[in-house]
C-alpha positions as CSV (number, residue, x, y, z in Angstrom):
1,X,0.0,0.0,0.0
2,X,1.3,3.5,-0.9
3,X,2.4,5.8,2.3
4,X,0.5,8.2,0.8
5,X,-2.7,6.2,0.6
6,X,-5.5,6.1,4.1
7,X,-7.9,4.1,4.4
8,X,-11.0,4.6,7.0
9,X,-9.6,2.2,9.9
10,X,-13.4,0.4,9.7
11,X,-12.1,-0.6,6.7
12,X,-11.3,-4.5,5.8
13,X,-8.5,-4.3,3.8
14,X,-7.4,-8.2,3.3
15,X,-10.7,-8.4,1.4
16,X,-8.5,-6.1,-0.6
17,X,-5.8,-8.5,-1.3
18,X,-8.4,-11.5,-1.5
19,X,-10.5,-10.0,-4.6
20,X,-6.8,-9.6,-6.2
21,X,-5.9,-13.0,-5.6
22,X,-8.8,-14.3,-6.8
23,X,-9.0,-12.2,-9.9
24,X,-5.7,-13.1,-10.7
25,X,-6.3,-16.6,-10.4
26,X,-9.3,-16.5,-12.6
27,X,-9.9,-18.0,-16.4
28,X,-13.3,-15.8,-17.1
29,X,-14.7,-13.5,-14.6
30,X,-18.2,-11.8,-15.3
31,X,-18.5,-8.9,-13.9
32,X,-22.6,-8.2,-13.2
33,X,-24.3,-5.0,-13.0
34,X,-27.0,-4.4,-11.3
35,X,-31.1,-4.3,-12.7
36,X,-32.2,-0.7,-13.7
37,X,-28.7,0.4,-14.3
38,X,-26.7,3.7,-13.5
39,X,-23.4,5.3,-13.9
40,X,-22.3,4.4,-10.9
41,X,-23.1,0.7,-11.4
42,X,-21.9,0.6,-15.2
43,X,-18.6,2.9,-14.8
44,X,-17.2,0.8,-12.2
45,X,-18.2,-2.3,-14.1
46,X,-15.9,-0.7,-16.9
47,X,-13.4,0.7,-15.0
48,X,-12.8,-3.0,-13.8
49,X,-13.0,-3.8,-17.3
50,X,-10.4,-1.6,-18.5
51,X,-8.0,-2.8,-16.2
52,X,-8.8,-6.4,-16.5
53,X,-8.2,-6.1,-20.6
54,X,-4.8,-4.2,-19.7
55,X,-4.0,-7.1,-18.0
56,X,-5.4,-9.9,-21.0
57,X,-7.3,-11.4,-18.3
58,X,-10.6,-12.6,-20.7
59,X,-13.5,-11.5,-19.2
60,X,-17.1,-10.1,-19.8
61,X,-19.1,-6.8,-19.0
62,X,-23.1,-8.2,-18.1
63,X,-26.2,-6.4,-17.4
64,X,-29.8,-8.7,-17.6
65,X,-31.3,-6.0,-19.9
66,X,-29.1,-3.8,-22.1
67,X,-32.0,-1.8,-23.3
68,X,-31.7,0.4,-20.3
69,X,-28.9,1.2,-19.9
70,X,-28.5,5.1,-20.1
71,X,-27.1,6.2,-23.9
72,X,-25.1,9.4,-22.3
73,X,-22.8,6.7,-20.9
74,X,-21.5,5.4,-24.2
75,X,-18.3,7.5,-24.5
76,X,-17.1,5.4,-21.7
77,X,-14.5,3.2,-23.1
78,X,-15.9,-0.2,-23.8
79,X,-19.0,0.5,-23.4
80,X,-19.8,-1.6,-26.1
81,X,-18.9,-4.7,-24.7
82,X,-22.1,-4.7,-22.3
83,X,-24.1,-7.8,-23.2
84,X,-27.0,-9.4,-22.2
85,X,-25.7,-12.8,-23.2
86,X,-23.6,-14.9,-20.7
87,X,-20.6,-16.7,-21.4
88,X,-19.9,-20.6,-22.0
89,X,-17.7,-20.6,-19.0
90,X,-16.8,-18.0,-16.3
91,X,-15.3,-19.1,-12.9
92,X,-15.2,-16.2,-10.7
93,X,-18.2,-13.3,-10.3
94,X,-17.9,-9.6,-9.6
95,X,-21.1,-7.8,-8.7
96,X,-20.5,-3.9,-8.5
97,X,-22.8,-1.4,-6.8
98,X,-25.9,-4.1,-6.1
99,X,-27.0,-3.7,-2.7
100,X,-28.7,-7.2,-3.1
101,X,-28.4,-10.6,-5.0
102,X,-31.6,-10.0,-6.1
103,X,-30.5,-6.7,-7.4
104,X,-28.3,-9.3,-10.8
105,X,-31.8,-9.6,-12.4
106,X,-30.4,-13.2,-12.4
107,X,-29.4,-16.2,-10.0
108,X,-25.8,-17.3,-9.9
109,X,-24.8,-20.9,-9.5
110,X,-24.0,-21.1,-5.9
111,X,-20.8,-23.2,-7.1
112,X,-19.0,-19.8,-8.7
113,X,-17.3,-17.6,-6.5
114,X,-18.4,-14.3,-5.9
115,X,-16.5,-10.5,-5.1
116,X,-19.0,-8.0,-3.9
117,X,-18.1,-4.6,-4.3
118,X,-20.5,-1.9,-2.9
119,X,-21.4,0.9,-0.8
120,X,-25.0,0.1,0.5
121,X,-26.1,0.4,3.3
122,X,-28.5,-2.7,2.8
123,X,-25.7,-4.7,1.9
124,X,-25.7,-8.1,3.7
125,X,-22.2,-9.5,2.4
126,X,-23.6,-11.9,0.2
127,X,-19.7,-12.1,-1.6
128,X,-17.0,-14.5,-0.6
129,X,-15.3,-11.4,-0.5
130,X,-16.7,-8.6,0.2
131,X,-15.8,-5.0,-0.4
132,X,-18.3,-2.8,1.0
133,X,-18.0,0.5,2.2
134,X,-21.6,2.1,3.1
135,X,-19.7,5.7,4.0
136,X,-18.9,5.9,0.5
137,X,-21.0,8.1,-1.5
138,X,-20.7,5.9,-4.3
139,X,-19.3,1.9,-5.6
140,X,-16.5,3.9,-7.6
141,X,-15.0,5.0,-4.6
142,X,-15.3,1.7,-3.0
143,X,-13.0,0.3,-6.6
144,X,-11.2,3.1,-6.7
145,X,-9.9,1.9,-2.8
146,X,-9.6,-1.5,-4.2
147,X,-6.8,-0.5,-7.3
148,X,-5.2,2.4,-5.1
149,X,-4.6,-0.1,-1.6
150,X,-3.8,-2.9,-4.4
151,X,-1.2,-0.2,-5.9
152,X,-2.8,-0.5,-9.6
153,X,-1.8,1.2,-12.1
154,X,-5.5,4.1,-13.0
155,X,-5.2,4.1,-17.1
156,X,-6.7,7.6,-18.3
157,X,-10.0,5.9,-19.4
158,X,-10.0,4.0,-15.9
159,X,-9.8,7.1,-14.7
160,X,-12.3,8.3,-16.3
161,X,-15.3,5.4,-15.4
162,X,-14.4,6.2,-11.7
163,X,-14.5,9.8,-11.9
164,X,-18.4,9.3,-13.4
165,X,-19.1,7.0,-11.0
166,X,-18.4,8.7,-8.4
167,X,-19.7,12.6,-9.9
168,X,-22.9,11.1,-10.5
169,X,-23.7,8.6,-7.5
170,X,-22.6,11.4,-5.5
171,X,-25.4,14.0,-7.1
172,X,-22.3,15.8,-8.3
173,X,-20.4,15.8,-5.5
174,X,-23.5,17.1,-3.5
175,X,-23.7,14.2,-1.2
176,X,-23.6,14.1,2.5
177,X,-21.4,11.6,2.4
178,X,-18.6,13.6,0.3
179,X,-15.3,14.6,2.4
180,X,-12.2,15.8,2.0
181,X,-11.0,12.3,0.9
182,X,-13.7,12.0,-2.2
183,X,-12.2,15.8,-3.6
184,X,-8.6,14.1,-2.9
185,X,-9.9,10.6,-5.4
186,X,-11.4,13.2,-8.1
187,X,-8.1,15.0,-8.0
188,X,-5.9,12.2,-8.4
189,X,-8.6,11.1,-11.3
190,X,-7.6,14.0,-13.1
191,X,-4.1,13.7,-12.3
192,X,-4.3,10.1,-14.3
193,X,-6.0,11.6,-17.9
194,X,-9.8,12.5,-16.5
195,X,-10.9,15.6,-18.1
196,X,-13.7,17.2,-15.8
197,X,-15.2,19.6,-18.6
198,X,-15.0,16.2,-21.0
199,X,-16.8,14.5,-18.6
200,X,-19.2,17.0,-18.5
201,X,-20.0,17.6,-21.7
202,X,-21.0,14.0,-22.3
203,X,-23.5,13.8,-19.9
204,X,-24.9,17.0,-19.4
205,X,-25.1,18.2,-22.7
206,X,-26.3,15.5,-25.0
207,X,-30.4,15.6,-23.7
208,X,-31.8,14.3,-26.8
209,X,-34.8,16.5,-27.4
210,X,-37.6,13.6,-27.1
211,X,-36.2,14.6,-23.2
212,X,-37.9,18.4,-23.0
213,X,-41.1,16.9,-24.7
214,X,-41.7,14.7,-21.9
215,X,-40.5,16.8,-19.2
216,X,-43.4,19.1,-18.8
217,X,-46.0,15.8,-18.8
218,X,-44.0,14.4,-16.1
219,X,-43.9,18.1,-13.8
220,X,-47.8,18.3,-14.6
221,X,-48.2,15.5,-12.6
222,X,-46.5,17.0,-9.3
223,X,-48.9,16.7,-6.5
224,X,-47.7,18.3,-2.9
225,X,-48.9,16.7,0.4
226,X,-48.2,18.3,4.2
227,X,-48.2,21.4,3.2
228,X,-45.3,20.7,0.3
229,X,-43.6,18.8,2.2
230,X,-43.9,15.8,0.9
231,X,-44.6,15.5,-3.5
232,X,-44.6,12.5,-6.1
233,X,-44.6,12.7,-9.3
234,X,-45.5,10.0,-12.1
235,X,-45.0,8.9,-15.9
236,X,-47.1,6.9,-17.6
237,X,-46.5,4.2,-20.8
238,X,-49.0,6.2,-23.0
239,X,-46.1,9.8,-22.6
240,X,-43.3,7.8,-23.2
241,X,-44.8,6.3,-26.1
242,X,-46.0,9.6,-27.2
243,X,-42.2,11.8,-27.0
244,X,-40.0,8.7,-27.9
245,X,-38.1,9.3,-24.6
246,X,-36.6,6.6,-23.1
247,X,-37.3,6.1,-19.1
248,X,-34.0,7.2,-18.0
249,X,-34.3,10.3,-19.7
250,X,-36.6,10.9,-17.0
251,X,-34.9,10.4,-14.1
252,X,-33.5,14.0,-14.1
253,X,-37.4,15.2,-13.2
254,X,-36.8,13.3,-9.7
255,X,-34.3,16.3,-8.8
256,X,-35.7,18.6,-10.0
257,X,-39.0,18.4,-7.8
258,X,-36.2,17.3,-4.9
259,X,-34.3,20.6,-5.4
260,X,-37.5,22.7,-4.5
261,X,-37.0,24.6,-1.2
262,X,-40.3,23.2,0.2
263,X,-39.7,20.1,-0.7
264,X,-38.3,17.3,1.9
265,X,-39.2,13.5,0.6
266,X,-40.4,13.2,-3.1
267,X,-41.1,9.9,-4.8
268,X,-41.3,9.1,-8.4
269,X,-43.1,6.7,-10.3
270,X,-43.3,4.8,-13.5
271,X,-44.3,1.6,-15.1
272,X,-41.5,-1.1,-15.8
273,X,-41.8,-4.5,-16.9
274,X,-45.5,-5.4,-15.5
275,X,-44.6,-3.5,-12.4
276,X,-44.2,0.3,-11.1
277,X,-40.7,1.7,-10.2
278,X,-40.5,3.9,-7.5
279,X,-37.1,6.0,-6.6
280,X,-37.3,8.2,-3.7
281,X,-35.3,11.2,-2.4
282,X,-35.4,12.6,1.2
283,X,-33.7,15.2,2.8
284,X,-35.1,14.6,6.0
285,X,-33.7,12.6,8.8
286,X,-36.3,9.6,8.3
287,X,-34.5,6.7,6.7
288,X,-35.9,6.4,3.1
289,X,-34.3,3.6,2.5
290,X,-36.2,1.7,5.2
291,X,-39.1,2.9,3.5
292,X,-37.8,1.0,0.4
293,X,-37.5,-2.0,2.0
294,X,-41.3,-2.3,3.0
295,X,-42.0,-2.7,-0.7
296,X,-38.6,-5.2,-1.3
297,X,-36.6,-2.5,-2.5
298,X,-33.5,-0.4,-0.5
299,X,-31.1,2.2,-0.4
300,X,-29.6,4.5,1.5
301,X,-31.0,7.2,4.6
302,X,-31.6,9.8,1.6
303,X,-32.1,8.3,-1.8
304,X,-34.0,4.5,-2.5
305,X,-35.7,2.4,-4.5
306,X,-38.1,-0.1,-5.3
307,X,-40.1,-2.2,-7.6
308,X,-44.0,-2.6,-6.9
309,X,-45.9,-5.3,-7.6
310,X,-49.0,-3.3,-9.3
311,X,-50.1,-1.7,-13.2
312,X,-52.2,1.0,-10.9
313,X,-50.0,4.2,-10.4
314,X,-52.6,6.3,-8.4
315,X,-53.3,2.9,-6.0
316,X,-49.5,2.3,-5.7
317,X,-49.0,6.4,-5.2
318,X,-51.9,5.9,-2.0
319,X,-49.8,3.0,-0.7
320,X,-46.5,5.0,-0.7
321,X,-47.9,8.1,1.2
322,X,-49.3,6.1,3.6
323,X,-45.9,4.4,4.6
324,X,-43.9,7.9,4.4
325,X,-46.8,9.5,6.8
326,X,-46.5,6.6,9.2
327,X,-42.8,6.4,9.0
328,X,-43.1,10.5,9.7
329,X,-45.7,10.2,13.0
């Protein structure tokens, strides 16, 4: 480990040198990204891929539905390479940013061994190696701990996967859980090849303009409860057929409603796959995330998720208020 290089002293660091072993040792490693992708999920998944193809260790980049996976990711080197389709053979797994098995869209054969890197807080160290962190503000931290304690070598475009994992997981470095050592990563990220106005231009200012078509049907639906305290907002199939946007285009709507002054917990939701999605911000000191769990889902104190079992978004929106009012008594 370099001199210049501290850890938090919570933090296990021979699961450091145990993910290296085994990834060394490995033939095929999948590396699994979670359902519903997001950058933080898919950069560190190709951050690890960058490095592992430095290294000509043969490996492959898997998500259970490629459809949605967000488009202003795809300057990411190797992006690509994400498939749908497993491989004939793998012999060691490496699940980044899923807070849950059940978070792979997928089961994996009890029989292949499994390195879980991850920062939430729901995490119940499902790995034979675990490296979770649930003080990080995002899982690109987390593997950006992993190569620096390993003393790895951060290629430019490596570089560049954890720098968007971590700007975006941490709502731009707006996070409560940012400190001084997540401005020292993003520094030393730069200082390897990571251009910050790059970064920035390829995913803030690429909106496709199917985006601002649907915006305004989603804000029209922005109902306030307690006084504006409390507001959810929806999206049906019938808009997104309408604009041609694609659901994550949407999720910057969720923000939005969340940056308004008034505003302390706001949920949003929208039909997926037979089911409604439900993402949730809070900022206050209730624990959203526990919240998330009542309907199977999870998170952290200040930003969850869940998927609902229902086609009904007004029944499902009743549902949710009456679990955030109760949490709130």
């Amino acid at each position: 480990m370099k001199k210049d290089f501290i850890l938090n002293n919570k933090t296990d660091t021979s699961s450091f040198v145990k993910a290296l072993s085994l990834i060394e040792k490995s033939r095929y490693i999948l590396i699994i990204t979670h359902i519903n992708p997001d950058a933080d999920t898919i950069s560190c998944a190709l951050a690890l891929s960058n490095y592992l193809i430095e290294n000509k260790i043969k490996h492959k980049v898997f998500n259970i539905s490629c459809k949605n996976i967000p488009d202003n990711l795809n300057f990411l080197c190797r992006f690509d390479k994400i498939t749908d389709q497993f491989p004939k053979f793998y012999d060691l797994a490496i699940s980044v940013d899923c807070g849950s098995k059940q978070r792979f869209g997928f089961t994996l054969p009890n029989n292949i061994p499994l390195i879980n890197i991850d920062h939430h807080k729901s995490n119940d160290d499902f790995g034979l190696v675990n490296i979770v962190d649930m003080n990080k503000a995002s899982s690109a931290e987390v593997l950006y701990d992993f190569f620096k304690f390993n003393g790895l070598y951060i290629t430019k475009q490596t570089a560049i996967a954890l720098y968007v994992g971590i700007y975006e997981d941490s709502l731009a470095f707006t996070s409560l859980r940012c400190d001084e050592t997540t401005y020292e990563k993003i520094n030393f990220l730069v200082k390897c090849g990571c251009e910050p106005s790059y970064v920035a231009q390829n995913l803030k200012q690429r909106d496709s303009l199917a985006k601002y078509r649907i915006m305004p049907k989603i804000l029209s639906s922005l109902e306030l409860y307690d006084e504006g305290n409390i507001a959810s907002i929806y999206c049906t199939n019938e808009w997104i057929k309408q604009t041609g946007a694609n659901s994550y285009e949407t999720e910057d709507v969720l923000d939005m409603i969340f940056n308004m002054s008034i505003v302390k917990i706001v949920f949003y939701l929208r039909h997926q796959d037979e089911r409604i999605r439900v993402s949730f911000r809070s900022k206050e000191d209730i624990d959203i995330g526990k919240i998330a769990e009542i309907f199977g889902g999870g998170g952290h104190k200040h930003s969850a998720g869940c998927l609902i079992n229902s086609s009904d978004l007004e029944q499902t929106k009743q549902v949710i208020l009456k679990e955030i009012f109760e949490t709130r008594k």
